[in-house]
TORBA-230420 format. One record per atom (N, C-alpha, C, CB): residue in one letter; atom name; z, x, y. Coordinates in nm, 2 decimals. Glycine has a CB too. Example, Ala and Ser with C-alpha at 12.3 -4.5 7.8 and 13.67 -1.06 7.14 Angstrom:
<fises>
[fise "A" "N" [0.78 1.32 -0.57]]
[fise "A" "CA" [0.78 1.23 -0.45]]
[fise "A" "C" [0.78 1.32 -0.33]]
[fise "A" "CB" [0.90 1.13 -0.45]]
[fise "S" "N" [0.71 1.28 -0.22]]
[fise "S" "CA" [0.71 1.37 -0.11]]
[fise "S" "C" [0.79 1.29 0.00]]
[fise "S" "CB" [0.57 1.41 -0.06]]
</fises>
This chain:
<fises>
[fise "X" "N" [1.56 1.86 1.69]]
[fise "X" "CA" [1.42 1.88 1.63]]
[fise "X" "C" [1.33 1.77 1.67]]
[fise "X" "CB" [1.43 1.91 1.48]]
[fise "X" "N" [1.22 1.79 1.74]]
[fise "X" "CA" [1.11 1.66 1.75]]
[fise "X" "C" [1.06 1.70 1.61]]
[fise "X" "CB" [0.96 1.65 1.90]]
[fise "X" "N" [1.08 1.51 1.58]]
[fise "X" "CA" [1.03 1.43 1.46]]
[fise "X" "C" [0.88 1.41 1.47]]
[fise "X" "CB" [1.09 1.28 1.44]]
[fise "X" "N" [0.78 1.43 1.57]]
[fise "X" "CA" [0.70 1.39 1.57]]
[fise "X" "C" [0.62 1.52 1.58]]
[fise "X" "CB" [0.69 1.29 1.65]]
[fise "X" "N" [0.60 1.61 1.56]]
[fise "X" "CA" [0.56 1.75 1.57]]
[fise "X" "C" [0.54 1.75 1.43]]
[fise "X" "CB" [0.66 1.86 1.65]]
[fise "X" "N" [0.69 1.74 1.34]]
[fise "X" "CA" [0.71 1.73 1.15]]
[fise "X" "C" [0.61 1.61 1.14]]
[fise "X" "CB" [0.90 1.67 1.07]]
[fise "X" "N" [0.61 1.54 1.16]]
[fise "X" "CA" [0.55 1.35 1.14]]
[fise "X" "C" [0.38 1.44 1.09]]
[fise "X" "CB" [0.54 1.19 1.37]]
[fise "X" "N" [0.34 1.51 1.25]]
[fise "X" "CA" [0.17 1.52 1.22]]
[fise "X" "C" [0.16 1.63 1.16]]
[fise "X" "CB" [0.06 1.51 1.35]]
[fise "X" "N" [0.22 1.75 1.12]]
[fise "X" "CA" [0.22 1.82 1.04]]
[fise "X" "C" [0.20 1.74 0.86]]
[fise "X" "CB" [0.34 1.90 1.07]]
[fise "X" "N" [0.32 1.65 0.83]]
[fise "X" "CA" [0.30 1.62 0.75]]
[fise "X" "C" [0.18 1.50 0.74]]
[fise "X" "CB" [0.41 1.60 0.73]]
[fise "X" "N" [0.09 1.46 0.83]]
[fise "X" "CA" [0.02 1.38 0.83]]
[fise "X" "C" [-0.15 1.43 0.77]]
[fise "X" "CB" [0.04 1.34 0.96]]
[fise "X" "N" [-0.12 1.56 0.79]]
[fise "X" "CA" [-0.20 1.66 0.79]]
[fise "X" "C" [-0.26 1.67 0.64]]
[fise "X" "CB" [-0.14 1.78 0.84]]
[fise "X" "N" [-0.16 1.61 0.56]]
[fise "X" "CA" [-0.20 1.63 0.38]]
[fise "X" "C" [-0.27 1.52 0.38]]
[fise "X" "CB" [-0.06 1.63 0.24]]
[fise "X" "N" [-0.26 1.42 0.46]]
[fise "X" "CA" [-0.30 1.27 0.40]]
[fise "X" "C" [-0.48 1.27 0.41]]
[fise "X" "CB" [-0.22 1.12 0.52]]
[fise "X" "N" [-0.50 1.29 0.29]]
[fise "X" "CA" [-0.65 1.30 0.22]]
[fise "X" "C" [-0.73 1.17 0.27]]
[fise "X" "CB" [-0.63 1.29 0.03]]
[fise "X" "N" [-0.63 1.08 0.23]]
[fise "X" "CA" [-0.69 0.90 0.18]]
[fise "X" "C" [-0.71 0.87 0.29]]
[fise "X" "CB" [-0.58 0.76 0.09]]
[fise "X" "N" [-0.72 0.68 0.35]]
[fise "X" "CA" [-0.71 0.60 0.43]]
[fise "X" "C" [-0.69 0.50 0.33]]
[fise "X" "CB" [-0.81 0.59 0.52]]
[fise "X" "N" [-0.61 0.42 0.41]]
[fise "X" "CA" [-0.62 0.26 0.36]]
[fise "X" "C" [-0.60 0.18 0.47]]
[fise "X" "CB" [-0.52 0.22 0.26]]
[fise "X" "N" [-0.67 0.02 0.41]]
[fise "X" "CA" [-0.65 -0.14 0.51]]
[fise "X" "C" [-0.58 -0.18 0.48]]
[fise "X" "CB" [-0.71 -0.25 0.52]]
[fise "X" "N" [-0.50 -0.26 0.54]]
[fise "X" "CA" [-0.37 -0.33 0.48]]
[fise "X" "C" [-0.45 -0.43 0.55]]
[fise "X" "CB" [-0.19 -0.28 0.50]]
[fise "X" "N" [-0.41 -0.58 0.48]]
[fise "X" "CA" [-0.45 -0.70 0.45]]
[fise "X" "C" [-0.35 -0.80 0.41]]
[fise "X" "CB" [-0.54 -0.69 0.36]]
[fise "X" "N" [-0.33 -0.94 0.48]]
[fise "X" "CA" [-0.24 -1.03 0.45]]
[fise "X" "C" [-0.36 -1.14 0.47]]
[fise "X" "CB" [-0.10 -1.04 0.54]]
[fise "X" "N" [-0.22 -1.25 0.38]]
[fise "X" "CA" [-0.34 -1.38 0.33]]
[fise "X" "C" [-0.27 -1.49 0.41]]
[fise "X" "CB" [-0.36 -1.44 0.12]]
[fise "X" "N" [-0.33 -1.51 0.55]]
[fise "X" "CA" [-0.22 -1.60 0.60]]
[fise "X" "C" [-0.32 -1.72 0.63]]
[fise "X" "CB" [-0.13 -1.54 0.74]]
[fise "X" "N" [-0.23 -1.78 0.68]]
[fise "X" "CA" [-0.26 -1.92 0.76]]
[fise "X" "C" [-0.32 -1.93 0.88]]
[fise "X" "CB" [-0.15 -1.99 0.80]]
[fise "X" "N" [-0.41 -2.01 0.87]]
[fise "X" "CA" [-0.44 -2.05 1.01]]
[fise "X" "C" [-0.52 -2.23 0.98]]
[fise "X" "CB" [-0.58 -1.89 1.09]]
[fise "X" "N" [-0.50 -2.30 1.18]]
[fise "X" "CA" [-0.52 -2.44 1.17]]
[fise "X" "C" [-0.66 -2.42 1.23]]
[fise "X" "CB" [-0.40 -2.55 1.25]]
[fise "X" "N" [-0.73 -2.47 1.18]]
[fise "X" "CA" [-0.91 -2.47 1.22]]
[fise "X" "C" [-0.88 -2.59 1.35]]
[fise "X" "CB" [-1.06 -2.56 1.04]]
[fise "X" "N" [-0.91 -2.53 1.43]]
[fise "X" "CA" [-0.92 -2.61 1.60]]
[fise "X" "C" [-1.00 -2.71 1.57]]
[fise "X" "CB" [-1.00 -2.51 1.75]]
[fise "X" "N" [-1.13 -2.72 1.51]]
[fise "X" "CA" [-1.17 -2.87 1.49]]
[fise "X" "C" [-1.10 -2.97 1.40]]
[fise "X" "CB" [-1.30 -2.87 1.44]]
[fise "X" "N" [-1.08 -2.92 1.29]]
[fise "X" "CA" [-1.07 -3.03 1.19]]
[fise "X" "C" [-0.88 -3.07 1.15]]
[fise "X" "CB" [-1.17 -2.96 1.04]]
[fise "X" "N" [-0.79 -2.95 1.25]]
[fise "X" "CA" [-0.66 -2.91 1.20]]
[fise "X" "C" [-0.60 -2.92 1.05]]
[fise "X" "CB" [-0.57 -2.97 1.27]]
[fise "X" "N" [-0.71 -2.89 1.00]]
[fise "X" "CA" [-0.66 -2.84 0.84]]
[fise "X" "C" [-0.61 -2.72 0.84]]
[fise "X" "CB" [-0.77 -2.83 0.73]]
[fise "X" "N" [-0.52 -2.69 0.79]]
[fise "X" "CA" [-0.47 -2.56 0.75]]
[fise "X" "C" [-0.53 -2.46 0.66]]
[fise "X" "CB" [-0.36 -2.59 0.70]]
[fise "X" "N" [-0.62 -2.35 0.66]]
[fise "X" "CA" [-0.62 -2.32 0.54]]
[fise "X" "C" [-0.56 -2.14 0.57]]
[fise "X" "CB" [-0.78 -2.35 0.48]]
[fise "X" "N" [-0.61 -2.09 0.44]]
[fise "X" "CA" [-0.55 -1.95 0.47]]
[fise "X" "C" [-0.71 -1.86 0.43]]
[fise "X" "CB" [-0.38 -1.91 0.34]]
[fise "X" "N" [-0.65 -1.73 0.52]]
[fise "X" "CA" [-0.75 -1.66 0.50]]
[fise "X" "C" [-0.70 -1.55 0.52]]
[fise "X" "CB" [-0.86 -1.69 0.56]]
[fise "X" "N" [-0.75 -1.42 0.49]]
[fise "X" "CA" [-0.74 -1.26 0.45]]
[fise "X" "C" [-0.76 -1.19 0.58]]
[fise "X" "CB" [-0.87 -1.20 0.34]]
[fise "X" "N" [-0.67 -1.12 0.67]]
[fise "X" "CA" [-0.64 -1.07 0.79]]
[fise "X" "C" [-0.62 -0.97 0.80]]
[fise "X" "CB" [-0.57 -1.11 0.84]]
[fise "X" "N" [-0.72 -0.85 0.83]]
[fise "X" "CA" [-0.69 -0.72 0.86]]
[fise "X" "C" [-0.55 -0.67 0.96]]
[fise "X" "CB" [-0.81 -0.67 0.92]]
[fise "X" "N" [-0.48 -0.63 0.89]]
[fise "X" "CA" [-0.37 -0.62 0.99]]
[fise "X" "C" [-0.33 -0.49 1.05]]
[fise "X" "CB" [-0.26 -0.68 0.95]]
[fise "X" "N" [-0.40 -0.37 0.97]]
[fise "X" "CA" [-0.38 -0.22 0.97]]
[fise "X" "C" [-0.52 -0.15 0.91]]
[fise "X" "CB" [-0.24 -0.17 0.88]]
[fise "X" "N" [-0.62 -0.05 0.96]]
[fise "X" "CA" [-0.72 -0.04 0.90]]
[fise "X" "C" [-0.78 0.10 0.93]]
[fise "X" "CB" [-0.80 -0.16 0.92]]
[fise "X" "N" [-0.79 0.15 0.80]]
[fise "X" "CA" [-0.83 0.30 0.83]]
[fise "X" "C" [-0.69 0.39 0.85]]
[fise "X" "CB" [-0.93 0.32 0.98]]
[fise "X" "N" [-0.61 0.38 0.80]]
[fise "X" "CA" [-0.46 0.48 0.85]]
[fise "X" "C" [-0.48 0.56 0.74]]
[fise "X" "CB" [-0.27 0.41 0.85]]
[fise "X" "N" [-0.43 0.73 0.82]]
[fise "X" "CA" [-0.40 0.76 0.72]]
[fise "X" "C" [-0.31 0.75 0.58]]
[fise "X" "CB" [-0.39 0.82 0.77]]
[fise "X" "N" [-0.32 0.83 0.46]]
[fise "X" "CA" [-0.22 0.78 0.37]]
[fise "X" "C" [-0.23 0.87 0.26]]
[fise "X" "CB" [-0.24 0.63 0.33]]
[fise "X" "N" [-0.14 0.92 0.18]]
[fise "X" "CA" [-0.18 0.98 0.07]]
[fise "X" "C" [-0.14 0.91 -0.08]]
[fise "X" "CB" [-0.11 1.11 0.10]]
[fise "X" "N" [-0.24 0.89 -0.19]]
[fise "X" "CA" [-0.22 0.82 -0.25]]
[fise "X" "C" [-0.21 0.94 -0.38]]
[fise "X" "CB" [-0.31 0.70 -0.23]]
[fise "X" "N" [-0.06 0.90 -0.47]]
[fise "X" "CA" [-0.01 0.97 -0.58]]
[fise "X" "C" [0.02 0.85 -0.66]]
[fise "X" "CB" [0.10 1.07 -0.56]]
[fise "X" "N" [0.03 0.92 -0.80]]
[fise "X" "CA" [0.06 0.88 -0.94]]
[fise "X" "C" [0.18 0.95 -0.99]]
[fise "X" "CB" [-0.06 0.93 -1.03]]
[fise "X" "N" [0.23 0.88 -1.06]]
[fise "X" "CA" [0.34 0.95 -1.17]]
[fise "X" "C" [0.37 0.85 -1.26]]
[fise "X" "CB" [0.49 1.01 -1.10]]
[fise "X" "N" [0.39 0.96 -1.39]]
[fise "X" "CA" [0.38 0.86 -1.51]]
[fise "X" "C" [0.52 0.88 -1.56]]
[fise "X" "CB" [0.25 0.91 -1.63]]
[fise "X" "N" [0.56 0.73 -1.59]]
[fise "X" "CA" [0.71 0.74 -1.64]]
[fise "X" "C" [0.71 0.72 -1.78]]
[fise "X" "CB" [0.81 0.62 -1.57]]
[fise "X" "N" [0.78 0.71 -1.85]]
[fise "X" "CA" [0.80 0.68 -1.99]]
[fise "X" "C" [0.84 0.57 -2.07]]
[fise "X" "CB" [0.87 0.73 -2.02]]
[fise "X" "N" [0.80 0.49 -2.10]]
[fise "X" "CA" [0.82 0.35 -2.13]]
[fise "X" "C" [0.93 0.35 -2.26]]
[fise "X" "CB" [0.67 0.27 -2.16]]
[fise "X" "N" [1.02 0.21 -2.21]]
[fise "X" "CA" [1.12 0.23 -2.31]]
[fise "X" "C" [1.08 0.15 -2.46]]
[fise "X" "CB" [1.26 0.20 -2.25]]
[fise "X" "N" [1.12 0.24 -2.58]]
[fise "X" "CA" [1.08 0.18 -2.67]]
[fise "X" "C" [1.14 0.27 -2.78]]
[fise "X" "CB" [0.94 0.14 -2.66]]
[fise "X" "N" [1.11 0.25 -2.92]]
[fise "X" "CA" [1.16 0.35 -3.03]]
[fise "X" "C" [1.04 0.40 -3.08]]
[fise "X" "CB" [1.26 0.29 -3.15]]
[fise "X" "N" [1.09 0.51 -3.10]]
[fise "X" "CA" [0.92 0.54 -3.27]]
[fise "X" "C" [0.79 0.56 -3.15]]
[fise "X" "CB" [0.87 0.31 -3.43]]
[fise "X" "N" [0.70 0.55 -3.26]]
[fise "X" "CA" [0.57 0.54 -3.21]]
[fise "X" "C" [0.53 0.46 -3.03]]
[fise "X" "CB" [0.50 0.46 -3.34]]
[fise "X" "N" [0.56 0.33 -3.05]]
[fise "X" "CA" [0.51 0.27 -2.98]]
[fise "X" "C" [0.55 0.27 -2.83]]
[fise "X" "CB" [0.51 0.18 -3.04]]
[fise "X" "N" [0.68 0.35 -2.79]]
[fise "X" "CA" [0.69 0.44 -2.69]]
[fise "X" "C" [0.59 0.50 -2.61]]
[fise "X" "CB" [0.75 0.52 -2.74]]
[fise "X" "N" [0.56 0.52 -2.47]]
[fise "X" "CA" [0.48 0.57 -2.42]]
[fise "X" "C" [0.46 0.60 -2.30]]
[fise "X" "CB" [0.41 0.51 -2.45]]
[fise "X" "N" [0.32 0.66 -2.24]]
[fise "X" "CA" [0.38 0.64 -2.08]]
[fise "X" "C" [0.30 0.52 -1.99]]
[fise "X" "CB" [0.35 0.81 -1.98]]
[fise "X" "N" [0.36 0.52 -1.88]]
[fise "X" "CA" [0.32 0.41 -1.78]]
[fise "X" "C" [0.28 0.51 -1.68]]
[fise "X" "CB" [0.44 0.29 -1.73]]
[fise "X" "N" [0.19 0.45 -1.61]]
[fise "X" "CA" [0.16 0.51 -1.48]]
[fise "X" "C" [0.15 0.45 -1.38]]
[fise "X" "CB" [0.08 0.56 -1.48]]
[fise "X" "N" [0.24 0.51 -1.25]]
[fise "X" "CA" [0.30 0.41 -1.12]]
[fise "X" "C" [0.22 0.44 -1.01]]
[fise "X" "CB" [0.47 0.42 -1.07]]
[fise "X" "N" [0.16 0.42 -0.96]]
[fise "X" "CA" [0.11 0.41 -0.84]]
[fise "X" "C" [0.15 0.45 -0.71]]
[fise "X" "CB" [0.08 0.32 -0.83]]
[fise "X" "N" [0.17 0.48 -0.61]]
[fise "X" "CA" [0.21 0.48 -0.47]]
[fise "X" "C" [0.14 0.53 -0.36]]
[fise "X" "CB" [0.31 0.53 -0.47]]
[fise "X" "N" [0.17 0.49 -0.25]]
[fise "X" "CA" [0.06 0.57 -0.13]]
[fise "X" "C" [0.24 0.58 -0.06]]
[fise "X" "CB" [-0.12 0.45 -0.01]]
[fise "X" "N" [0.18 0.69 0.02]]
[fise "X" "CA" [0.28 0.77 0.14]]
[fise "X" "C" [0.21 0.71 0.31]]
[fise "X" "CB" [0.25 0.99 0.12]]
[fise "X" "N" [0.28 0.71 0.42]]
[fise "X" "CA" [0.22 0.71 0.55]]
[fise "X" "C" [0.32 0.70 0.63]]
[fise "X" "CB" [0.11 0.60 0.58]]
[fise "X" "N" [0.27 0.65 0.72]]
[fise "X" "CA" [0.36 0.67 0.86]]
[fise "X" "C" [0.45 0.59 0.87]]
[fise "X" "CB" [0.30 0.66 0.97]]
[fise "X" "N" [0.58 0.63 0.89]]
[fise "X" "CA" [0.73 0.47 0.88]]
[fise "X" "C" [0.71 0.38 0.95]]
[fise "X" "CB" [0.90 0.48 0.92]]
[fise "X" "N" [0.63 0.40 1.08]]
[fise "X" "CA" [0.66 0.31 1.20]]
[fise "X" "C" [0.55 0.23 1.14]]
[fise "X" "CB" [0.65 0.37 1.37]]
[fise "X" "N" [0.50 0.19 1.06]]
[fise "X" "CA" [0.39 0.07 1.04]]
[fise "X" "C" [0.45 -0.04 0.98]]
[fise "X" "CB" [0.26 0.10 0.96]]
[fise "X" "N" [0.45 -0.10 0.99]]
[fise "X" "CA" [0.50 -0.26 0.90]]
[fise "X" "C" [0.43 -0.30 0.82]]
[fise "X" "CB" [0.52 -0.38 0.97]]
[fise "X" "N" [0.44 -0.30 0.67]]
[fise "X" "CA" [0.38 -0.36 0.58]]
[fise "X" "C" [0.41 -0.45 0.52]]
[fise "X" "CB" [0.35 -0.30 0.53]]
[fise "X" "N" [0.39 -0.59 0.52]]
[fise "X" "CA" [0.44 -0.67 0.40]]
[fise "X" "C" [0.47 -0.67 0.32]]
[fise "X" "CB" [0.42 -0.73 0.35]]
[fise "X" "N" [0.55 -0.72 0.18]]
[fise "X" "CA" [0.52 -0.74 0.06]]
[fise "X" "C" [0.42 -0.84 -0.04]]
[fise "X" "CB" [0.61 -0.74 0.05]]
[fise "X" "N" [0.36 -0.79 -0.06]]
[fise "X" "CA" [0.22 -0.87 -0.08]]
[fise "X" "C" [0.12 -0.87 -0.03]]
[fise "X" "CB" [0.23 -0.95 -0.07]]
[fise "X" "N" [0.10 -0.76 0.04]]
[fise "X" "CA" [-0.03 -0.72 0.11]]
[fise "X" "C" [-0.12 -0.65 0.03]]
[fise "X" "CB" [0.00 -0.64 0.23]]
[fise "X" "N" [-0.17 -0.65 0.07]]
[fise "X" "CA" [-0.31 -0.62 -0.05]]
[fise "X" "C" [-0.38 -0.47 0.05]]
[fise "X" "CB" [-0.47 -0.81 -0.07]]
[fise "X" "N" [-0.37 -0.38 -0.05]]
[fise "X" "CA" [-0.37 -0.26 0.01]]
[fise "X" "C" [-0.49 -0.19 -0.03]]
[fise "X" "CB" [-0.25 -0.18 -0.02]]
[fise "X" "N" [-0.62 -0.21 0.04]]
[fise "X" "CA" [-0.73 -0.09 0.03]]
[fise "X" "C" [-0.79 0.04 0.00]]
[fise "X" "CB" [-0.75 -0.08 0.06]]
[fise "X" "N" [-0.73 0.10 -0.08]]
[fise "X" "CA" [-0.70 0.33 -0.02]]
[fise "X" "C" [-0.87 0.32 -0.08]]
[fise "X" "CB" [-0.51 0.51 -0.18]]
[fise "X" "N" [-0.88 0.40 0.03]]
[fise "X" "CA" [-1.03 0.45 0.00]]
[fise "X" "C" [-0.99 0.61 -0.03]]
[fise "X" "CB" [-1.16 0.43 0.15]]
[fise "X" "N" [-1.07 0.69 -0.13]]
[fise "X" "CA" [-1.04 0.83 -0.21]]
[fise "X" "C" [-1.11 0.89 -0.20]]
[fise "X" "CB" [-1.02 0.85 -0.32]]
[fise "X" "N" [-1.25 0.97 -0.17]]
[fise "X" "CA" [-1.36 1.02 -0.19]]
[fise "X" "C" [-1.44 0.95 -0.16]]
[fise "X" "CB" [-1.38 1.05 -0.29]]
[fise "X" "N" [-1.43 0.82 -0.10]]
[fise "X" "CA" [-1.52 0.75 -0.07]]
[fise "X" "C" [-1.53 0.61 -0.16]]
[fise "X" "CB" [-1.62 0.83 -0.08]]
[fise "X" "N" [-1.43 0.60 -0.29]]
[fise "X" "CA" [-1.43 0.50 -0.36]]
[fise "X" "C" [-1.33 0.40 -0.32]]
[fise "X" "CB" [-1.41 0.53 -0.49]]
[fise "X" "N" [-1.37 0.33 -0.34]]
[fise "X" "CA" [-1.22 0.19 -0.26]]
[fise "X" "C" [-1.13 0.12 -0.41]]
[fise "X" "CB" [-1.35 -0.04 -0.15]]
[fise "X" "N" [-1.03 0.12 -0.40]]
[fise "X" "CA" [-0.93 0.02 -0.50]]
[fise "X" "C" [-0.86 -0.04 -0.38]]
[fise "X" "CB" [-0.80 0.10 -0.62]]
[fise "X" "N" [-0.85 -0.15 -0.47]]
[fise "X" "CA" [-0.79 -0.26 -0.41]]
[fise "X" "C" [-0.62 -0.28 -0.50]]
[fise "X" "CB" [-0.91 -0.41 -0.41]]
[fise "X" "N" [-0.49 -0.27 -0.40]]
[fise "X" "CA" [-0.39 -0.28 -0.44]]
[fise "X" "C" [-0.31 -0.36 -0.40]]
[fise "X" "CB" [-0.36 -0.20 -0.43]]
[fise "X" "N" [-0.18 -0.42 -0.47]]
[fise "X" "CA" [-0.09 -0.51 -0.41]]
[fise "X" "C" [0.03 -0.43 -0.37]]
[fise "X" "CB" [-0.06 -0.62 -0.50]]
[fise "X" "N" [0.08 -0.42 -0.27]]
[fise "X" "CA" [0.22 -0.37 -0.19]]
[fise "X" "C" [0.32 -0.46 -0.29]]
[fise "X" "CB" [0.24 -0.42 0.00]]
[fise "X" "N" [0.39 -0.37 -0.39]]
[fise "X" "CA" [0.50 -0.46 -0.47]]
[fise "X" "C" [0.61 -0.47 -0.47]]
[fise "X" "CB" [0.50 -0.45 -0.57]]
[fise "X" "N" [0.64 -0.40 -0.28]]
[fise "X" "CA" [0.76 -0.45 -0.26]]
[fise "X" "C" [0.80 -0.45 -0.15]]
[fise "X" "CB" [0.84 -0.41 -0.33]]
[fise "X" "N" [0.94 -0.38 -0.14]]
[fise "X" "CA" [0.98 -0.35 0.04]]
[fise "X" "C" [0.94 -0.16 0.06]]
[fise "X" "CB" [1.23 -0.39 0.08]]
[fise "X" "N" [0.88 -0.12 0.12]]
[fise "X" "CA" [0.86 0.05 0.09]]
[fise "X" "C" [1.01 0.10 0.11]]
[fise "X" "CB" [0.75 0.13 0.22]]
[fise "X" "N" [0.99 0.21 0.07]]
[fise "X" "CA" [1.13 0.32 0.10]]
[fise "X" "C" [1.09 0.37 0.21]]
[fise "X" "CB" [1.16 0.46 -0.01]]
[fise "X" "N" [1.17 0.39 0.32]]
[fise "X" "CA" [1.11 0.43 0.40]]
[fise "X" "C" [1.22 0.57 0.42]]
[fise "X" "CB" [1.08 0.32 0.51]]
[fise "X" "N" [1.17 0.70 0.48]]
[fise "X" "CA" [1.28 0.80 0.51]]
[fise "X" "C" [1.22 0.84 0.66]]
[fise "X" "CB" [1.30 0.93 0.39]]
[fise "X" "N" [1.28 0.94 0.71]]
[fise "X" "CA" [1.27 0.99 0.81]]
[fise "X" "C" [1.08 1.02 0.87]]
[fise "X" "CB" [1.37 1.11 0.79]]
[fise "X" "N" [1.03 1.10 0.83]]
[fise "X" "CA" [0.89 1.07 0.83]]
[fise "X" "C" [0.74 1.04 0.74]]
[fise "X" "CB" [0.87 1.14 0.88]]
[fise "X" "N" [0.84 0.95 0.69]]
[fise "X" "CA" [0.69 0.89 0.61]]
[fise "X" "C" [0.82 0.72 0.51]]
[fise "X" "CB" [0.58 1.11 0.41]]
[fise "X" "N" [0.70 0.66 0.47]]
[fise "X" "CA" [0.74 0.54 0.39]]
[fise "X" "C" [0.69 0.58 0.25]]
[fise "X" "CB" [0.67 0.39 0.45]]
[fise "X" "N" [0.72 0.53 0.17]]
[fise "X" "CA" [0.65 0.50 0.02]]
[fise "X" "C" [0.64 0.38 -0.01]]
[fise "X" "CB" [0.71 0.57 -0.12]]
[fise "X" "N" [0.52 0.33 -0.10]]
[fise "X" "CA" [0.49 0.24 -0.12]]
[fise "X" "C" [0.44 0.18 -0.22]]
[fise "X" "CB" [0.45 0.23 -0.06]]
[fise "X" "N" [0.55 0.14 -0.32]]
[fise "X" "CA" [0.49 0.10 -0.49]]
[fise "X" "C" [0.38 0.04 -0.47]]
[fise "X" "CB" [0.57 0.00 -0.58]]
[fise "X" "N" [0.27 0.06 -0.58]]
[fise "X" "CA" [0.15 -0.04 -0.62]]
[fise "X" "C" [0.13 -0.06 -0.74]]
[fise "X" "CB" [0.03 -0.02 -0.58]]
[fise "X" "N" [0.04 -0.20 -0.73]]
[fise "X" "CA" [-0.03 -0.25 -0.84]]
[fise "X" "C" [-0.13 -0.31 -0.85]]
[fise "X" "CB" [0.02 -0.31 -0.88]]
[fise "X" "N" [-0.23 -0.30 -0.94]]
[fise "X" "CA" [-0.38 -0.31 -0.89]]
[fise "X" "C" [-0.42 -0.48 -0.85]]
[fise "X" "CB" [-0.49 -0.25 -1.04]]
[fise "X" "N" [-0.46 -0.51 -0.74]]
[fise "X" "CA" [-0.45 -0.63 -0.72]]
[fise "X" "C" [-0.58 -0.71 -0.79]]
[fise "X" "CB" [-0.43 -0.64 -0.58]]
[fise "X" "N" [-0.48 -0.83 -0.81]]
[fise "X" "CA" [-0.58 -0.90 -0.87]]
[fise "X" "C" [-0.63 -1.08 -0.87]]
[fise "X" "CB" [-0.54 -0.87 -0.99]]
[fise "X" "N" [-0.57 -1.05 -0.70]]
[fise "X" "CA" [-0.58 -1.19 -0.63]]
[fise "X" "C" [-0.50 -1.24 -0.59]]
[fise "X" "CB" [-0.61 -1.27 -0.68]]
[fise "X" "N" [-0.50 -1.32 -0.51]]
[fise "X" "CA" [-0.33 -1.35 -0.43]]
[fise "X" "C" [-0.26 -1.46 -0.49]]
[fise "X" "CB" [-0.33 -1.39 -0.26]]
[fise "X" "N" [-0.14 -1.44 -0.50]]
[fise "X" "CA" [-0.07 -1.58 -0.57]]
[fise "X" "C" [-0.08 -1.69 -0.51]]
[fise "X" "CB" [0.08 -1.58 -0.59]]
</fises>
């Protein structure tokens, strides 16, 4: 079976886009200070971004739910951990942190998030 026939079929749901962004290094040619700065490294890919709410552990009342974040896309992309992930929705932008290593399966990755809130 070509995987890549399944791949853009399934690509076909992906609503969203997102940038993916890293905070790297670089040496300024004049002054060779090091500093770091925010680097588009993937931009505009498709992606589909879902929710699901788990159940937080606890007794009684104060038990509740959580709600997890994730986007879906294409396996063959390489994303960091700690990349700071853009999904635009309708036209609205959030800004997210990649919070981990993705799952990746046969055609598509997943990709925990968490609303970013600046880089460590």
């Amino acid at each position: 079976m070509d995987l890549s026939i399944a791949r853009k079929f399934i690509e076909k749901l992906y609503l969203d886009t997102c940038t993916v962004i890293e905070y790297q290094s670089f040496e300024d040619p004049i002054t060779h200070v090091t500093n770091m700065q925010e680097v588009v490294v993937h931009e505009n890919i498709p992606c589909k971004l879902s929710h699901q709410s788990e159940k937080q552990a606890g007794e009684g009342v104060s038990s509740g739910l959580s709600l997890s974040s994730y986007i879906i896309l294409n396996p063959d992309l390489v994303i960091n951990a700690g990349s700071k992930i853009v999904v635009t929705r309708n036209g609205v932008e959030t800004a997210y942190k990649n919070s981990g290593e993705p799952a990746r399966d046969i055609n598509h990755q997943k990709i925990m998030l968490d609303i970013f809130k600046g880089w460590a």
